[in-house]
C-alpha positions as CSV (number, residue, x, y, z in Angstrom):
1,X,-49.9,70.6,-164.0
2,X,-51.6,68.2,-161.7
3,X,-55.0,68.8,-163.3
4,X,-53.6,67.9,-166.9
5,X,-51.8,64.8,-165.7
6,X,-55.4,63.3,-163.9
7,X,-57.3,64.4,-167.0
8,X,-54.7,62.9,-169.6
9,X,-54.5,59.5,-167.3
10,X,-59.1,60.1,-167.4
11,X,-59.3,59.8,-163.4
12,X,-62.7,60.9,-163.0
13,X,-63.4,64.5,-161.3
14,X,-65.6,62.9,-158.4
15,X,-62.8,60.6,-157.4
16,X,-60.0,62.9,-157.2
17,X,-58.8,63.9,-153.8
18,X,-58.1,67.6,-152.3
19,X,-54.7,67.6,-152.3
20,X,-51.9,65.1,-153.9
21,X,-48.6,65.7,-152.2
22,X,-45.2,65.0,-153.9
23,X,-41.6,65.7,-152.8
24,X,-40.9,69.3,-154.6
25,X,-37.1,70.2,-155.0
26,X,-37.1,73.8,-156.4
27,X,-34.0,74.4,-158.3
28,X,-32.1,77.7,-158.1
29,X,-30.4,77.4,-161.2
30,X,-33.4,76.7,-163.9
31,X,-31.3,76.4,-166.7
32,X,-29.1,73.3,-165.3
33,X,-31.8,71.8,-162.9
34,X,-35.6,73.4,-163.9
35,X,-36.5,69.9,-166.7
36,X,-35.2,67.5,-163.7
37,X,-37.1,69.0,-161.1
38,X,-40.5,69.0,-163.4
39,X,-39.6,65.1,-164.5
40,X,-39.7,64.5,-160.4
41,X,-42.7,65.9,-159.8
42,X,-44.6,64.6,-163.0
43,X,-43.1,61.2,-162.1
44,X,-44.6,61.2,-158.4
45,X,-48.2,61.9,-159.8
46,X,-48.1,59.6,-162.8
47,X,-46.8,56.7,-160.2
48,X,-49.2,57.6,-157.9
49,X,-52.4,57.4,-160.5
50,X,-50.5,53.9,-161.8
51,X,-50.5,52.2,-158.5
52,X,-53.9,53.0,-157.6
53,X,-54.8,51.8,-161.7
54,X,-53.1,48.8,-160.8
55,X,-54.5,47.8,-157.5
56,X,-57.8,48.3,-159.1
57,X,-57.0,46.2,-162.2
58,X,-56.1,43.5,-160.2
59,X,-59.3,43.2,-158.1
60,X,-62.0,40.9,-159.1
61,X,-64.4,39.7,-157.3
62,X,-63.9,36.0,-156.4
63,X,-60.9,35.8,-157.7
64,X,-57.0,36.4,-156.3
65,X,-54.6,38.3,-158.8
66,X,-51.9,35.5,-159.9
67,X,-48.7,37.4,-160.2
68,X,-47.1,34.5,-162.8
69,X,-49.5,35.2,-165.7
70,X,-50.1,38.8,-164.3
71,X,-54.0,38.7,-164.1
72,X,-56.6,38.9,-162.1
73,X,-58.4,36.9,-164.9
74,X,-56.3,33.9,-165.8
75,X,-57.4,30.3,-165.5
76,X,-55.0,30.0,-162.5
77,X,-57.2,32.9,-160.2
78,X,-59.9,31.4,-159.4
79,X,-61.1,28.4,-157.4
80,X,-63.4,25.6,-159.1
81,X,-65.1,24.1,-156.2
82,X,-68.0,25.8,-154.2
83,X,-65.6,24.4,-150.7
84,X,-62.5,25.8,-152.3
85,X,-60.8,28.7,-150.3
86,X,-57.8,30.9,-150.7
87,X,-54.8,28.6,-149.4
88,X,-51.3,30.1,-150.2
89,X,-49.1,31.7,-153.6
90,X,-46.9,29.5,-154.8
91,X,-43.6,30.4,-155.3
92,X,-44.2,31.8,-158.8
93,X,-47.3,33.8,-157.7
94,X,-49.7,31.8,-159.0
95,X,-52.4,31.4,-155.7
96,X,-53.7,27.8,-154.6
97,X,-57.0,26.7,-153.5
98,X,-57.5,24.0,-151.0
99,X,-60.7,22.4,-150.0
100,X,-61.9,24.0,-146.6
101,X,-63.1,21.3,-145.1
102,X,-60.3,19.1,-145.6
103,X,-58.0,22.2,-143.9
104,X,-60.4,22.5,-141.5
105,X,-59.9,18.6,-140.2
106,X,-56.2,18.9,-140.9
107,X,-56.0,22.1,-138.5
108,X,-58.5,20.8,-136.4
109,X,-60.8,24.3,-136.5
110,X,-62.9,24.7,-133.4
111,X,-66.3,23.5,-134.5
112,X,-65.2,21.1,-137.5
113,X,-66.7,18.1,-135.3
114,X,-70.5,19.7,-135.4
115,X,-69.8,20.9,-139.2
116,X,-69.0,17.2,-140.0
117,X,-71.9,15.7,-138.0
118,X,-74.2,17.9,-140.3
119,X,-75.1,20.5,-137.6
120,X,-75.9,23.9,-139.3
121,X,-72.4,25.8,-137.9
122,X,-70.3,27.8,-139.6
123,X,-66.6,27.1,-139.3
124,X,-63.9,29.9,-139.6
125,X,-60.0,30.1,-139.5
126,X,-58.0,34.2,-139.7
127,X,-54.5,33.7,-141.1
128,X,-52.0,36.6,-142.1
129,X,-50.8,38.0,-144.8
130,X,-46.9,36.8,-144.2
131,X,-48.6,32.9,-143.8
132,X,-50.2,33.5,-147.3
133,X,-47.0,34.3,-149.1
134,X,-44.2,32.5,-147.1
135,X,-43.5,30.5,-150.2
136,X,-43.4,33.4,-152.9
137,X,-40.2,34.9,-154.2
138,X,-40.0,38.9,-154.8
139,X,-39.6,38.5,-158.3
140,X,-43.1,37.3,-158.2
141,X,-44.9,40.4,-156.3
142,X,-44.1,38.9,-153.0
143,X,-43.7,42.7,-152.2
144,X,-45.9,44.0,-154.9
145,X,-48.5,46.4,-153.8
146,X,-51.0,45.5,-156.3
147,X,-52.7,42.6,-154.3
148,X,-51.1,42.8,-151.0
149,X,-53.0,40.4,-148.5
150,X,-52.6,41.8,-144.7
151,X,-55.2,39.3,-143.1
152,X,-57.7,36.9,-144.2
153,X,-60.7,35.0,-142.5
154,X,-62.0,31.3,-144.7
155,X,-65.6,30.9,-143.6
156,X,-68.2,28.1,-144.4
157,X,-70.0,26.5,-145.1
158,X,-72.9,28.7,-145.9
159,X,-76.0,27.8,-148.2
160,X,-76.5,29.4,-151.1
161,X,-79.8,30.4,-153.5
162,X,-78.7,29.4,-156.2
163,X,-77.1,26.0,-155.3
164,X,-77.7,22.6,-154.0
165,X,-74.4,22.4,-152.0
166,X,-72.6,24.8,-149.9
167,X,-70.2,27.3,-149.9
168,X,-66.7,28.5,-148.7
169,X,-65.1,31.6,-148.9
170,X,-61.7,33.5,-148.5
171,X,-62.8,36.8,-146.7
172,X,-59.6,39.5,-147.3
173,X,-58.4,42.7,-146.3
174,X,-56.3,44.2,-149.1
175,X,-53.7,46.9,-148.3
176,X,-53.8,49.9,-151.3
177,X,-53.0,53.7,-151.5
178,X,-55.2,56.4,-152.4
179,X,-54.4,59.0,-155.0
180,X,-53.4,61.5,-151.8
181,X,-50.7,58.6,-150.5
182,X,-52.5,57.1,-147.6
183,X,-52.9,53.7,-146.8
184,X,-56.9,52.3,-147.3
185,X,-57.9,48.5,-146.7
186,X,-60.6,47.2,-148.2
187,X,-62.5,43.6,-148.1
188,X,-62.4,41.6,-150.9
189,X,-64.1,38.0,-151.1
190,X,-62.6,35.1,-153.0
191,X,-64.6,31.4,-153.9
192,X,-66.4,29.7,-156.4
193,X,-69.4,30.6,-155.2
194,X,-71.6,34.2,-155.1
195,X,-71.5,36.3,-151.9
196,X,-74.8,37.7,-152.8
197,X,-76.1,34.2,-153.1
198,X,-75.4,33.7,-149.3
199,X,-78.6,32.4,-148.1
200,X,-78.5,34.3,-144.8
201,X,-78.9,38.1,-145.8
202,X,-77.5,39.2,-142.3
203,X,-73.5,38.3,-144.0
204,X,-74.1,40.7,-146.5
205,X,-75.1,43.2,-143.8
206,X,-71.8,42.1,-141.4
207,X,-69.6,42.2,-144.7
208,X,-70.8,46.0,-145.3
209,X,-70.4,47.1,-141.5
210,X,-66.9,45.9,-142.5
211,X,-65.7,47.3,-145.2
212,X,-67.1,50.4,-142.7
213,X,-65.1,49.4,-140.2
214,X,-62.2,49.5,-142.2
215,X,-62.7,52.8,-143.7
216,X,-62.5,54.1,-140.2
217,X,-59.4,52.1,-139.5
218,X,-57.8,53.3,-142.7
219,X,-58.3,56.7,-141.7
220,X,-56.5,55.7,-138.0
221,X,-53.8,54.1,-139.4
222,X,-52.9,57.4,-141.7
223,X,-52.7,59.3,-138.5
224,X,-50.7,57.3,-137.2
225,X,-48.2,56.9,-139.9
226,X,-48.3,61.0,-140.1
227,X,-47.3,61.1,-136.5
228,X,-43.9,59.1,-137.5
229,X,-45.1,55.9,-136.5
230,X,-44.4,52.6,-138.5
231,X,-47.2,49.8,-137.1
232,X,-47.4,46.5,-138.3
233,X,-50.3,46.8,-140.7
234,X,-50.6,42.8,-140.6
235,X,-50.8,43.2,-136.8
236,X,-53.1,46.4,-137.3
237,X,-55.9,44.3,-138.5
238,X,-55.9,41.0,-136.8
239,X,-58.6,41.9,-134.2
240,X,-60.5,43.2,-136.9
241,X,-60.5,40.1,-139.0
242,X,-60.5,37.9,-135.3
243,X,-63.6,39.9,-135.2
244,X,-65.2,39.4,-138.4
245,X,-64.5,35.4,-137.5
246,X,-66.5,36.1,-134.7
247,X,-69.8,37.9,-136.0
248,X,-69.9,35.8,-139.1
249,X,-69.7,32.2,-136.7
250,X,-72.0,33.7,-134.6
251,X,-74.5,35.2,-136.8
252,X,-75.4,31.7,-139.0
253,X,-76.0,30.0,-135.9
254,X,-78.3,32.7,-135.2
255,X,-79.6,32.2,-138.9
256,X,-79.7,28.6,-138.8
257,X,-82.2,28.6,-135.0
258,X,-84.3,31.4,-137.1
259,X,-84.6,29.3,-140.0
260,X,-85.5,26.3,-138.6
261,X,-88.0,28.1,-136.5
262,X,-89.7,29.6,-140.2
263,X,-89.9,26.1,-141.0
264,X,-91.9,24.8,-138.3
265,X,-94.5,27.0,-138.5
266,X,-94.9,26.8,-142.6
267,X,-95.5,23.1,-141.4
268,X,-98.0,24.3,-139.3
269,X,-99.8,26.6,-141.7
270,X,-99.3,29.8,-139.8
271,X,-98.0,31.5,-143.3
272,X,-98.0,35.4,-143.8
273,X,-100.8,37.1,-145.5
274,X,-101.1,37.1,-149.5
275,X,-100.9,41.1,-149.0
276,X,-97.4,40.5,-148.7
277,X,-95.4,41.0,-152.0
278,X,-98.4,43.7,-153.1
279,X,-97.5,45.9,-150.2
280,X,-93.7,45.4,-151.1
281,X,-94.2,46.4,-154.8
282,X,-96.3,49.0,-154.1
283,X,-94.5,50.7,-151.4
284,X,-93.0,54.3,-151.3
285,X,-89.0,55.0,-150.2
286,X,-90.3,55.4,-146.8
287,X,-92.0,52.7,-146.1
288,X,-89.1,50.6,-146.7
289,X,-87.0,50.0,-143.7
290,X,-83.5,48.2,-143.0
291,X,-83.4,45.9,-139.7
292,X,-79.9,46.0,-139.1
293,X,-80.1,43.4,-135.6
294,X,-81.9,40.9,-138.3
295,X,-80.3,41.7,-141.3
296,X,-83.5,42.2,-143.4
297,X,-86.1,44.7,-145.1
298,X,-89.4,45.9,-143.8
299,X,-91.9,46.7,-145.6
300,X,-94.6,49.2,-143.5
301,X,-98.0,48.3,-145.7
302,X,-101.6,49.6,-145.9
303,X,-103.8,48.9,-142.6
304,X,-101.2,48.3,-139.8
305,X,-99.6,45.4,-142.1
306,X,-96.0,45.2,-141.7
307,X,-93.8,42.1,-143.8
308,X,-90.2,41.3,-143.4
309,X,-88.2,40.3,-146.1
310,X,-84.5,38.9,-147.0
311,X,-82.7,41.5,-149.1
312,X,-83.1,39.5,-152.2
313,X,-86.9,39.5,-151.7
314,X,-87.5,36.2,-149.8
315,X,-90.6,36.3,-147.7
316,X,-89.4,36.0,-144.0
317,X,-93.1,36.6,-142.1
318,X,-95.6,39.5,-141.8
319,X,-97.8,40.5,-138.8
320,X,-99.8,43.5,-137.7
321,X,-98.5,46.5,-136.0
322,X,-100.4,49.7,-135.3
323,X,-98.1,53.4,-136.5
324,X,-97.4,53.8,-132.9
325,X,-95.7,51.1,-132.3
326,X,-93.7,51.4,-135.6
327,X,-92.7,54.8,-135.2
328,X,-91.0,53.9,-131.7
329,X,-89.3,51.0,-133.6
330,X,-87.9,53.6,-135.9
331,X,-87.1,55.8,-132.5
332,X,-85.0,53.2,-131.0
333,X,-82.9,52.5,-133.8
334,X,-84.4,49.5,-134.4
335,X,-85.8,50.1,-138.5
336,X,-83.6,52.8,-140.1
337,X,-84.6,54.1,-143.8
338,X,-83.0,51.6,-146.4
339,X,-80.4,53.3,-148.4
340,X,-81.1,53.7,-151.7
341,X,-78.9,51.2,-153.5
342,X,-80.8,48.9,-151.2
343,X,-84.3,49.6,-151.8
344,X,-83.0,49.3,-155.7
345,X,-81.7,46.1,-155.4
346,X,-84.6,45.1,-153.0
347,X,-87.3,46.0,-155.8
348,X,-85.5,44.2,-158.7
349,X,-85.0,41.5,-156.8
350,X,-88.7,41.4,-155.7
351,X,-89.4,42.1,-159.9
352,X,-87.4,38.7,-160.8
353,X,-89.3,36.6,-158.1
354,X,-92.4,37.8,-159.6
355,X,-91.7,37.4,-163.2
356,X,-90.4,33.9,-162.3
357,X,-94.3,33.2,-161.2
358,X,-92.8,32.0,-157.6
359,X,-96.2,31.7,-155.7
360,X,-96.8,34.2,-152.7
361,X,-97.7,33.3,-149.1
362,X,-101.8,32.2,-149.1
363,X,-102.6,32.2,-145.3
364,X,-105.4,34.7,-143.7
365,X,-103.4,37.2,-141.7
366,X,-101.5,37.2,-139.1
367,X,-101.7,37.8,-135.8
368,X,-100.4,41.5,-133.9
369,X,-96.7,41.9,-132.9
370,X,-96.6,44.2,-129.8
């Protein structure tokens, strides 16, 4: 009966979990009680499968689910400015966006003094779910397990690709149910601007690590709850998202010293070898490593010619580096095999930059890296 009800609902066979469990009454009089005990049990699948449709519905990326026009999609759910973050739901449900900076002043965020005097910092602020919906009634999902908000870190401002000015972002962990019953957080980002446009590939690497993270912590929180315990999920993740405040902070200052540092010596000619984006187009699955510490690709080339790249294809730098020394890099942990989705998006990205004619590095080659 289970297997009907997931096929007629068209929950796909790869996603469907071991086991559901329901509350099973068996009646000892069929006749009287049989139909009602069936309707139960039908009933605890089918609300299952609905409140996992529905939490799914109502996630879209940038955007919070406003529970007055009941959309993850209406005008209301989305912020217009790049500095716009996530700020509270009003008491109708409908979510408002506030400019981060001007929080920022107004709760006088550590660092907001060096963000305003133009120093390359990234500010950030963790707030909990119960701040986020003081003002919203229950008739307007203030309870509602479709977009329930346990813990939130704002973050910016980071530079972006694709625009001239930067970007905020509302960083959130969403509490949701899986088809078996347990509890699973997962992040979900909310601005006006693109995550993958983040200038800085390393937040894309801390933002993966995570959603990891909280896979694990999903998991912990299950065994607890299985044990008889009742933990304050809110609670639960706030060193997780004091964390994530932490690494992303800590990691654009690193960015913003490496970036510099690129620039100075482009001023002073030493640019990687032309050899750089042929290697990278022409390179085999295993010559294409992930650098986890810096949050980049490697490309291993032909004669001991190694180039680093962003994960969207920018050129970072290239030297020399004989197989010995690249193998013990791979020993220590340091280059791992990227994962497949990565080399993927890796090579289109590295396809676009070459259709789009950008010009590659021109210097003679560069010198050994020990």
């Amino acid at each position: 009966m289970a297997r009907t009800l997931l096929d007629a609902e068209g929950v796909d066979l790869f996603g469907r979990p071991r086991f559901v469990e329901v509350k099973l009454r068996v009646p000892l009089d069929v006749g009287r009680d049989g139909h009602r005990a069936a309707r139960e049990a039908v009933d605890q699948i089918l609300a299952r499968v609905r409140d996992v449709r529905e939490h799914e519905q109502a996630l879209k990326p940038g955007a919070v689910f406003c529970y007055f026009s009941n959309a993850a999609d209406a005008p209301t759910s989305r912020p217009t400015g790049l500095r716009d973050v996530f700020d509270q739901f009003e008491s109708t449900g409908r979510p408002v966006f506030q400019d981060f900076v001007t929080m920022a002043i107004d709760r006088k965020d550590a660092g907001i003094d060096e963000l305003l005097n133009g120093e390359e910092i990234i500010v950030t602020h963790v707030s909990q779910g119960r701040i986020l919906r003081t003002q919203q009634l229950h008739e307007f999902g203030a309870e509602s397990p479709v977009f329930r908000i346990v813990g939130q870190v704002d973050a910016g401002l980071f530079p972006l690709l694709s625009a001239e000015h930067k970007a905020a972002f509302s960083f959130q962990v969403l509490r949701s149910t899986t088809l078996e019953g347990a509890p699973r957080f997962r992040l979900h980002w909310v601005g006006a601007g693109e995550v993958r446009d983040i200038a800085d590939p390393g937040v894309a690497q801390i933002l993966k690590r995570f959603q990891q993270t909280l896979d694990v912590e999903s998991l912990r929180l299950a065994g607890l709850i299985s044990n008889g315990e009742q933990p304050d999920e809110e609670e639960f993740v706030l060193p997780l998202l004091q964390d994530l405040a932490r690494r992303l902070a800590g990691r654009a200052r690193r960015a913003g010293k490496r970036t510099g540092h690129a620039k100075l010596r482009t001023e002073q000619g030493q640019r990687p070898t032309t050899k750089a984006w042929d290697d990278a187009r022409d390179a085999v699955d295993e010559r294409i490593l992930r650098d986890d510490e810096q949050g980049t690709i490697v490309v291993v080339g032909a004669k001991n010619r190694v180039h680093v790249f962003s994960f969207d294809a920018r050129h970072v730098t290239s030297f020399m580096m004989n197989g010995s020394n690249v193998q013990r890099r791979r020993g220590e942990g340091r280059w791992n095999p990227a994962e497949p989705e990565e080399r993927g998006e890796f090579r289109l990205a590295l396809k676009k930059r070459i259709e789009r004619g950008e010009e590659p590095p021109t210097e003679p080659e560069p010198p050994t890296a020990e």
